[in-house]
N, C-alpha and C positions, 0 to 999 in steps of 0.2 A: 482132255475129254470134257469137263466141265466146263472150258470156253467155249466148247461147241457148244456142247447143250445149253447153255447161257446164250449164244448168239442164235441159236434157234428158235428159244424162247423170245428171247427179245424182233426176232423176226415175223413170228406167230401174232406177237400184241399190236407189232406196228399195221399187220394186212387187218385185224378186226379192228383195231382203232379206226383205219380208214374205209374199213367196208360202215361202219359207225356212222365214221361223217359223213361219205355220197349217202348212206340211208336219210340221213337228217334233212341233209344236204335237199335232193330228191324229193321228202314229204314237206321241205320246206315251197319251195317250188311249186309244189301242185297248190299246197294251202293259199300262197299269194295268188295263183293263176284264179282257183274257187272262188277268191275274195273279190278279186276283180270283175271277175264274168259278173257275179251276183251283185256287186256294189251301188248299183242303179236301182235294186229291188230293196236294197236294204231297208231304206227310211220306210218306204209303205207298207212293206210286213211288218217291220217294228210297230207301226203305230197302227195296220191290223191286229196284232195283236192286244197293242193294248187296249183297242177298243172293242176286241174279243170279250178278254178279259174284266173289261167294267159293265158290260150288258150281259154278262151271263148269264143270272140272277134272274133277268127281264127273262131270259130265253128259255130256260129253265121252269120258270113257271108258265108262261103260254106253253111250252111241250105239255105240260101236265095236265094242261085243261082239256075239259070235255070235247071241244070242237076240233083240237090238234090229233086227241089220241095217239100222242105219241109220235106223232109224225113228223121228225125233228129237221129232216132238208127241208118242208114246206116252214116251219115257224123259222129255223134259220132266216130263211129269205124274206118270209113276212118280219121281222123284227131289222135286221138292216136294210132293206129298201124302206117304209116306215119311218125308220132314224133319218136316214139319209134325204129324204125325201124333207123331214122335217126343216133338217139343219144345209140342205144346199139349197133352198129357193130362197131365203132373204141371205146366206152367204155369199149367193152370187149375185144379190144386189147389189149388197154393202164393196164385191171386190170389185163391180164394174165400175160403180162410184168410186170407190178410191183410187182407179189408173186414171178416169177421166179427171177427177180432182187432183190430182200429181200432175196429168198431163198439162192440165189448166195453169196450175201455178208455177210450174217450169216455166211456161210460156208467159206467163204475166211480169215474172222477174227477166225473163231474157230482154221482153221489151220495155223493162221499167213504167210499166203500167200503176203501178200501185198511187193511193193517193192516201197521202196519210196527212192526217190534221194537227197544228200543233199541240206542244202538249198543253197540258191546263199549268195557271201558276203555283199551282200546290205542289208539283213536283218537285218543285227544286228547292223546296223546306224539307223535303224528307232526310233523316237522317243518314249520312255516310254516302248512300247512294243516290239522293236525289239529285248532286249537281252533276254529277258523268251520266245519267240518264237524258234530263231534261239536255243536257248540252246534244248527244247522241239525237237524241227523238226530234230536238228544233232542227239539226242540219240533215236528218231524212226529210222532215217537215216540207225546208227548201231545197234541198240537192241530195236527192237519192241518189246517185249514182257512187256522190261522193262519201256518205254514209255507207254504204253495200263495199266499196271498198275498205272502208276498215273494218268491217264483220269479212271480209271476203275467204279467210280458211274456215271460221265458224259456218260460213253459208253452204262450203261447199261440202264441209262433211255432215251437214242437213240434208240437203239437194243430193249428193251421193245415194244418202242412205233412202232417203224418199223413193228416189228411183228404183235403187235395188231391191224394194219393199216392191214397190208398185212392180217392178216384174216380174216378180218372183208368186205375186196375187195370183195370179192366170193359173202356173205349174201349183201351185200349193192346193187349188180346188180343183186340180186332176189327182193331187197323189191323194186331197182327202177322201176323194168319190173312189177308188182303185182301195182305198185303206178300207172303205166298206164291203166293197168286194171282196177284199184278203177276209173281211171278219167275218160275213158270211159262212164261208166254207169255212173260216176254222172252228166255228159254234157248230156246223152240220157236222165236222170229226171231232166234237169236244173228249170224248172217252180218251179214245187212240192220242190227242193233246196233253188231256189232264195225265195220262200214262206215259209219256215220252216226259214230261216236265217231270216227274217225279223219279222216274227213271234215270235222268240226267242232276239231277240236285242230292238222290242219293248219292252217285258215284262221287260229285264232287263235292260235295259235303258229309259224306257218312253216314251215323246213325241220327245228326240231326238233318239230314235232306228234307224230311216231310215235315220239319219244322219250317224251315227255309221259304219249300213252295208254298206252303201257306201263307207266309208272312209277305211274301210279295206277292202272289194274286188280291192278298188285302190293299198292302200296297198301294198298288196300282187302281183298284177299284177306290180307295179315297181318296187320295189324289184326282183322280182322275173325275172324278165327279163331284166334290168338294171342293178344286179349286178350280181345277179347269171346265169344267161344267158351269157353275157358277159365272165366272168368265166371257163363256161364251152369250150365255145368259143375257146376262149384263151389257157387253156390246154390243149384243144383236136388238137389244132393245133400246139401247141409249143412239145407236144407231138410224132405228126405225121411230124416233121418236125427232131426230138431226133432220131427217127428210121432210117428215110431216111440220115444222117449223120452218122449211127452206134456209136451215143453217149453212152458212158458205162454206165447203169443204168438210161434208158432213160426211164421204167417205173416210177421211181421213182421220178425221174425230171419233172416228168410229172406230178406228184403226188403233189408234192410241190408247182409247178406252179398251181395248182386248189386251195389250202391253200392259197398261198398268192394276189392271183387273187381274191378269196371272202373275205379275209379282207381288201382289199384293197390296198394292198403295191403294186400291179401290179407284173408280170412277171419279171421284169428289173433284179431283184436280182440274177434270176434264167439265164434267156436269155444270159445276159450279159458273164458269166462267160463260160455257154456251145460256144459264136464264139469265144469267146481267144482261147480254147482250140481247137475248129476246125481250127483254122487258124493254129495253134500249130504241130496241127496232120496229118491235110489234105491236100490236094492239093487247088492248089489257085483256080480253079473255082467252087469246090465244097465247099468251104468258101465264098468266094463271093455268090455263090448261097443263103448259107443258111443265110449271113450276110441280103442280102434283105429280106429272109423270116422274117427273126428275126426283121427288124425294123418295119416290114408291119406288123407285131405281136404286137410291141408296138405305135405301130399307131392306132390299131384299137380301143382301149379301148375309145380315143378321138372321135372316128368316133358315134361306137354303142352305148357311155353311153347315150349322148343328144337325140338320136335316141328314143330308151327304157326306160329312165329312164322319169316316167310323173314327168310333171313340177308343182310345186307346194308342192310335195310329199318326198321333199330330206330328208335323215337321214342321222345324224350325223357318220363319218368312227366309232367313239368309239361302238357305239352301233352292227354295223355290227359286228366289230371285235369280241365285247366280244361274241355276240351271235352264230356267226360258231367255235369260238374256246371252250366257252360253249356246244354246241351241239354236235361237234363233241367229248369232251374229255366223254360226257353221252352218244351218241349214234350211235358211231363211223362216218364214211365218209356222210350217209345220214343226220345223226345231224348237221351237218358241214352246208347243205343247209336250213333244218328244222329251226334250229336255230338261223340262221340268221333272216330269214322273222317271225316266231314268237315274236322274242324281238324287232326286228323294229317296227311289226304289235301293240305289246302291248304299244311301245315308241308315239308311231302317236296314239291311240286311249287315251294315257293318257293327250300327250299333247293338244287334243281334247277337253277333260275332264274340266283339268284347266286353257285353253285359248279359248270356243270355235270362237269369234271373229278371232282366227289365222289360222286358218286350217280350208281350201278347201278341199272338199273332192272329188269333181268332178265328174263326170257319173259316174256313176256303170258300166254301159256297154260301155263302151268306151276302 
């Protein structure tokens, strides 16, 4: 009697154990089909959101003014068409230049066009590295082809990467212009948003959920306009500053200066070396000109970080770094911003986690 009743039992556990798994089984399934279908939207609502999320403040207060009355779909759309409007007309200059400048130089090393002058004889006094350079720099000097082959794995995973930059230009200022759109309508449902985010960081965080979404809607608003704001800043002006000096491959320099402006190395690297060369090239007041734009360039990063960046909310350069060079190398030039403020975002809610004593998290709305 008791084998039975024991082999009954144990019959009972084996059909819910397996009614268990097809269940899992089954929500596993539909969850990867959901992720799929959606996969292609993901990047531009991620980064509608976050760009929800760092103009709120701006949208928020035009809703409140006299002229809005409240009329939060009209200021929605007045404040991202405005933004957008701001930052896609020299965005899309600086990306048209830099495919025709990629395409350019593609084309100039395929036909070994380049003409390079020898070097000077001070190079090869320099220490440790002047004699492998000057030897390098004399035999491009006379035989570029034979020079280009021994840089030829270094050149190609340049020339790769230029490429897949330069094509990725075009789709990156569709998904930025479609991420204004996402952020549009999610500022016109900001309540029913700020209520589902709170609603979900309760569940998954407990009693401190509304500590949580606080701490990243700050988050994300410093980041996001402390460094990548700044950023853009900065290359759209170091940019527009490449053009008006007829810098050769001033898309591309422009291009750089946004990479090293969101990891933090600042523009200098790039800056620096474009007024040698204009001093080099140009006439003296058209160097002087651009020598003050160039330092008002590197001046400003001192000005607008303490400006934008909230206080309390700093991250470490590492984590910026790896996360635009992370994002951008998975999901080209928008990953580049994407990524940044998600690995900060996740860096600040971990250190949350295991210090909360440390971490202010400060108005949500502010």
């Amino acid at each position: 009697m008791e084998r039975y009743e024991t082999s009954i039992q144990t019959r009972d556990l084996s059909g819910t154990l397996a009614n268990i798994v097809i269940r899992l089984g089954a929500l596993a399934i539909l969850v990867v089909w959901c992720f799929q279908i959606l996969q292609p939207f993901l990047l531009p609502a991620i980064w509608g959101i976050i760009i929800s999320v760092a103009i709120y403040p701006l949208y928020r207060s035009l809703t409140l003014t006299p002229l809005m009355r409240g009329r939060s779909a009209l200021a929605a759309t007045l404040v991202s068409t405005v933004l957008l409007a701001l930052l896609l007309v020299p965005t899309a200059m600086l990306t048209k230049l830099l495919v025709q400048n990629t395409a350019s130089l593609a084309n100039t090393v395929r036909q070994q066009q380049f003409v390079i002058p020898p070097p000077p004889d001070t190079v090869q006094d320099w220490p440790l590295i002047g004699e492998p350079i000057s030897r390098l720099w004399s035999l491009a000097a006379t035989n570029l082809a034979e020079a280009l082959k021994l840089l030829e794995p270094q050149l190609k995973i340049v020339g790769i990467w230029l490429l897949e930059a330069a094509a990725s230009a075009g789709m990156g200022l569709l998904l930025f212009a479609a991420a204004f759109v996402v952020a549009g309508i999610l500022l016109r449902y900001s309540e029913a948003g700020h209520k589902f985010a709170r609603d979900l960081s309760n569940r998954l965080a407990g009693e401190r959920g509304d500590e949580f979404a606080n701490l990243a809607g700050a988050t994300i608003r410093s980041v996001s306009q402390g460094v990548l704001g700044v950023a853009i800043i900065q290359s759209l002006l170091a940019g527009l500053g490449f053009m008006a000096v007829g810098l050769p491959g001033a898309g591309i320099w422009a291009f750089l200066c946004l990479i090293t402006a969101t990891i933090q190395i600042g523009v200098a690297p790039i800056a620096i070396p474009a007024v040698i060369y204009v001093f080099a090239t140009s006439d003296t007041v058209t160097a002087v000109v651009f020598l003050v734009w160039s330092v008002v360039l590197l001046l400003l990063d001192n000005v607008l970080k303490p400006l934008l960046l909230g206080r309390g909310l700093d991250v470490p350069t590492v984590v910026i770094f790896l996360g635009a060079i992370g994002g951008m190398m998975m999901s080209g030039i928008i990953g580049l911003f994407v990524g940044a403020i998600v690995l900060a975002l996740g860096y600040k809610l971990l250190q949350a986690w295991l210090a909360p004593e440390a971490v202010a998290p400060g108005d949500p709305d502010s």
